[in-house]
C-alpha positions in Angstrom: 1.6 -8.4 44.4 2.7 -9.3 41.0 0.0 -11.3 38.8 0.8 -15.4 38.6 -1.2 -14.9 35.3 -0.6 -13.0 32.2 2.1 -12.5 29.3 4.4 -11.7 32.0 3.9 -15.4 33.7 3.0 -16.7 30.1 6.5 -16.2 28.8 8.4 -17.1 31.9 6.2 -20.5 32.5 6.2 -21.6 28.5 8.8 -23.6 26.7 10.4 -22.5 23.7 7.7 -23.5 21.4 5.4 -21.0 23.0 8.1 -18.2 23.3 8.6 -19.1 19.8 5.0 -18.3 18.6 5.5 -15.0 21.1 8.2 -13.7 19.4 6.9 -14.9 15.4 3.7 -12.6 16.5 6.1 -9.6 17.7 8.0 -9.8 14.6 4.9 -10.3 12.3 3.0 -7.2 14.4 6.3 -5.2 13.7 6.5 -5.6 10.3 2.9 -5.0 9.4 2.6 -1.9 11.5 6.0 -0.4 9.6 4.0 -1.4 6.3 1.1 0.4 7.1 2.5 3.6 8.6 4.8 3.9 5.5 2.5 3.2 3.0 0.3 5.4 4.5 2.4 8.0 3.8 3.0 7.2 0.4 -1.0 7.2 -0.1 -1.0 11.0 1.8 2.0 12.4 -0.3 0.5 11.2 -3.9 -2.6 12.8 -3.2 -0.8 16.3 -2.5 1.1 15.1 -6.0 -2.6 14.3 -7.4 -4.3 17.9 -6.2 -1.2 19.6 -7.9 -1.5 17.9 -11.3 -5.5 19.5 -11.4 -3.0 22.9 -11.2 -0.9 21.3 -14.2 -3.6 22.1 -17.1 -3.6 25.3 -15.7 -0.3 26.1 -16.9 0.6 28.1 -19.9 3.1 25.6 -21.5 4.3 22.3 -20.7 7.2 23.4 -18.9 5.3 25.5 -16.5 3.1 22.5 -16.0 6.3 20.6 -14.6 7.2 23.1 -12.9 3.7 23.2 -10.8 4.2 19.4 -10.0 7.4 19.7 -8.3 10.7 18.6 -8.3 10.3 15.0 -6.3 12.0 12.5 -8.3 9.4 9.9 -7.2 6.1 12.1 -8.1 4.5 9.3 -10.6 2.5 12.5 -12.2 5.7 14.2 -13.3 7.1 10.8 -14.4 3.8 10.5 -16.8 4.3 13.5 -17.8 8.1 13.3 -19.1 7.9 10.1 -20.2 4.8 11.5 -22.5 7.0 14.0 -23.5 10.2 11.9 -24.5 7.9 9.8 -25.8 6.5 12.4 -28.4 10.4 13.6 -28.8 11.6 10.1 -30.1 8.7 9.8 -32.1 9.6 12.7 -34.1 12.8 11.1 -34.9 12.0 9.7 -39.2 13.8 6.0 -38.0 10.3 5.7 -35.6 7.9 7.9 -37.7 7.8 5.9 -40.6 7.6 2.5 -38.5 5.7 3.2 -35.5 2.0 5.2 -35.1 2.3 8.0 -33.3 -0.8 7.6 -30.6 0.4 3.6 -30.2 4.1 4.9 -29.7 2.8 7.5 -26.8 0.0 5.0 -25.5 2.7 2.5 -24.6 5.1 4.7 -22.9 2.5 6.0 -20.9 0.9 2.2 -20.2 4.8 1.4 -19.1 5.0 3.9 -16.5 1.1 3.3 -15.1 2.2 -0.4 -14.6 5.7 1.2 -12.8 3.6 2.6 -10.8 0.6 0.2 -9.9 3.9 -2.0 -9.3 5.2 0.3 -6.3 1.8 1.2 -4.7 1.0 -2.5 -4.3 4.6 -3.1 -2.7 4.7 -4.2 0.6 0.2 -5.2 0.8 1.3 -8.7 0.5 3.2 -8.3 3.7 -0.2 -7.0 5.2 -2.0 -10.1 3.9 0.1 -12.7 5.0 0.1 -11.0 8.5 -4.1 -10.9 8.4 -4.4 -14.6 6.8 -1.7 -16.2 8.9 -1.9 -14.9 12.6 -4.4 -15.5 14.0 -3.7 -19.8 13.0 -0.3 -18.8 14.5 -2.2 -17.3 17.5 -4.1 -20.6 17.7 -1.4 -22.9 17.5 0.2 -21.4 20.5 -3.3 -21.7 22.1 -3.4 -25.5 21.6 0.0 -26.2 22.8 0.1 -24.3 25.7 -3.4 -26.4 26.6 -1.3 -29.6 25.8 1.3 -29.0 28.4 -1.4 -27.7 30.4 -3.6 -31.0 30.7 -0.1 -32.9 30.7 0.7 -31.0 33.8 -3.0 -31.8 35.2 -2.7 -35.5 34.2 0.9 -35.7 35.9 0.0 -34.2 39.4 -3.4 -35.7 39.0 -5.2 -32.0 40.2 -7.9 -31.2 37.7 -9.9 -28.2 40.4 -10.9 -25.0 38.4 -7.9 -23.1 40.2 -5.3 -25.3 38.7 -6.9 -25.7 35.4 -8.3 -21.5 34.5 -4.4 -21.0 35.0 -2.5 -22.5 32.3 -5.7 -22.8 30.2 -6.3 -19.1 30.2 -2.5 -18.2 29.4 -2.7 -21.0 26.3 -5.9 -18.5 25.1 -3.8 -15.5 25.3 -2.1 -17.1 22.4 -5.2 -16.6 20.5 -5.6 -13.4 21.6 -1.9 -12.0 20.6 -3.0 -13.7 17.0 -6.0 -11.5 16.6 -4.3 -8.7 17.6 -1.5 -8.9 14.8 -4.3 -9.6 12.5 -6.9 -7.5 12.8 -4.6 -4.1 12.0 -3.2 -5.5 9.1 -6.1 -6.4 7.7 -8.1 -3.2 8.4 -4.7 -1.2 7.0 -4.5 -3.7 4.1 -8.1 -2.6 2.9 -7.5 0.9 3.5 -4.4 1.1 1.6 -6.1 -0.7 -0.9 -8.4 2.0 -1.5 -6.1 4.5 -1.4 -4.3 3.0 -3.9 -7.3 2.8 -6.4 -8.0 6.7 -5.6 -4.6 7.4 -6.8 -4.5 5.1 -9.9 -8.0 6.3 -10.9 -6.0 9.9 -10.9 -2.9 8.6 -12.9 -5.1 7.1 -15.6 -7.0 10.3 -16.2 -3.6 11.9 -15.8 -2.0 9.8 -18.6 -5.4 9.9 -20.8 -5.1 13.5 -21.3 -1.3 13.7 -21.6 -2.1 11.3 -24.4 -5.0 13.2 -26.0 -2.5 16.5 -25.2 0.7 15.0 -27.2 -1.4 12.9 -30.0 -4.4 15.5 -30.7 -2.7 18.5 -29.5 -5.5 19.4 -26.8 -7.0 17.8 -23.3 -9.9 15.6 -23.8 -13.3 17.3 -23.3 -13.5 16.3 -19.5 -13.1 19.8 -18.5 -14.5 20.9 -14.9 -16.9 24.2 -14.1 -13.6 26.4 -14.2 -12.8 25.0 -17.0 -15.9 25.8 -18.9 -15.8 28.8 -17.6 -12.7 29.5 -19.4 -10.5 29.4 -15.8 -7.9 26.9 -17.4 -5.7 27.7 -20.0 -4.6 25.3 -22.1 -1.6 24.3 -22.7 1.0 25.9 -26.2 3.4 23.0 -27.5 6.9 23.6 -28.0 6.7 26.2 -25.6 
């Protein structure tokens, strides 16, 4: 025998306020979970780009060192590392030498391209947090006007026994229920994107640090790992 209680009954008994509120928590549960899965991805495929730039230092020249971190258009790594490289080229040029300094010239190519990049990883979180700040009051607002129609139907037939009140009472709750249900996975993928997204900028600023020391000093700052003490890594030959 099919339930008289329950989303089911919920959506068939409400009015269009509370199928409203229904579908505004669909659509809001929707977009956050399409947010998080693709972000998620995003977060997964830059760390692949992040262990292959440890490789790029590695390289004998600068064009091997591309060539180790792929050929994805969208790998922010490779982006640093041409627009370091461009960077250096125009600098050469005598109308920028004589007016520009040559570490300055580099260090705001580079800071261009980190903020291009911070930009993109942070696309889409706000969705997230307007998803984990907003729902559950959405949640509640069905809640309270399901109970209003509820206790207008009570004061209208003039039955107030639990078995005509837990009915439409508990339905009005599952309001608040939907609401924390939207919320509470956008807010958990909201932090943990978050922190994805720090892991990978921390990588892209010691990425562009040492493109910078690389173009401006002509080596890799002294942050070298065990293999590279070891003598593992071989530096990278300008002009090569």
């Amino acid at each position: 025998m099919e339930s008289q209680f329950g989303i089911s009954n919920l959506w068939a008994q409400g009015d269009w306020v509370t199928r409203g509120v229904a579908v505004l928590l669909l659509l809001m549960s929707l977009a956050s979970w399409i947010v998080i899965l693709l972000k998620a991805w995003d977060v997964l495929r830059l760390r692949r780009h992040a262990r292959a730039a440890q490789d790029f230092w590695r390289s004998e020249d600068f064009g091997a060192g591309l060539a180790r971190l792929g050929d994805d258009p969208d790998n922010p790594f490779r982006q640093l590392a041409q627009a370091a490289q461009e960077a250096s080229a125009h600098h050469a040029q005598a109308s920028l030498q004589d007016q520009l300094d040559r570490s300055e010239w580099i260090t705001r190519s580079l800071r261009n391209h980190l903020d291009d990049c911070s930009a993109r990883l942070q696309s889409g979180l706000a969705i997230l947090a307007s998803v984990g700040s907003t729902a559950p009051f959405v949640g509640l607002f069905g809640t309270v006007w399901g109970i209003y129609h509820a206790l207008l139907s009570i004061g209208t037939t003039g039955q107030s026994t639990i078995d005509k009140v837990a009915g439409p009472v508990g339905e009005a709750l599952i309001m608040t229920a939907l609401g924390l249900a939207v919320a509470i996975p956008a807010v958990l993928g909201y932090n943990a994107l978050v922190r994805g997204n720090k892991a990978v900028l921390h990588q892209l600023r010691r990425f562009a640090h040492d493109l910078h020391s690389y173009f401006v000093a002509g080596s890799r700052t002294a942050t070298a790992t065990g293999a590279e003490a070891a003598g593992k890594v071989l530096p990278l030959k300008k002009g090569a």
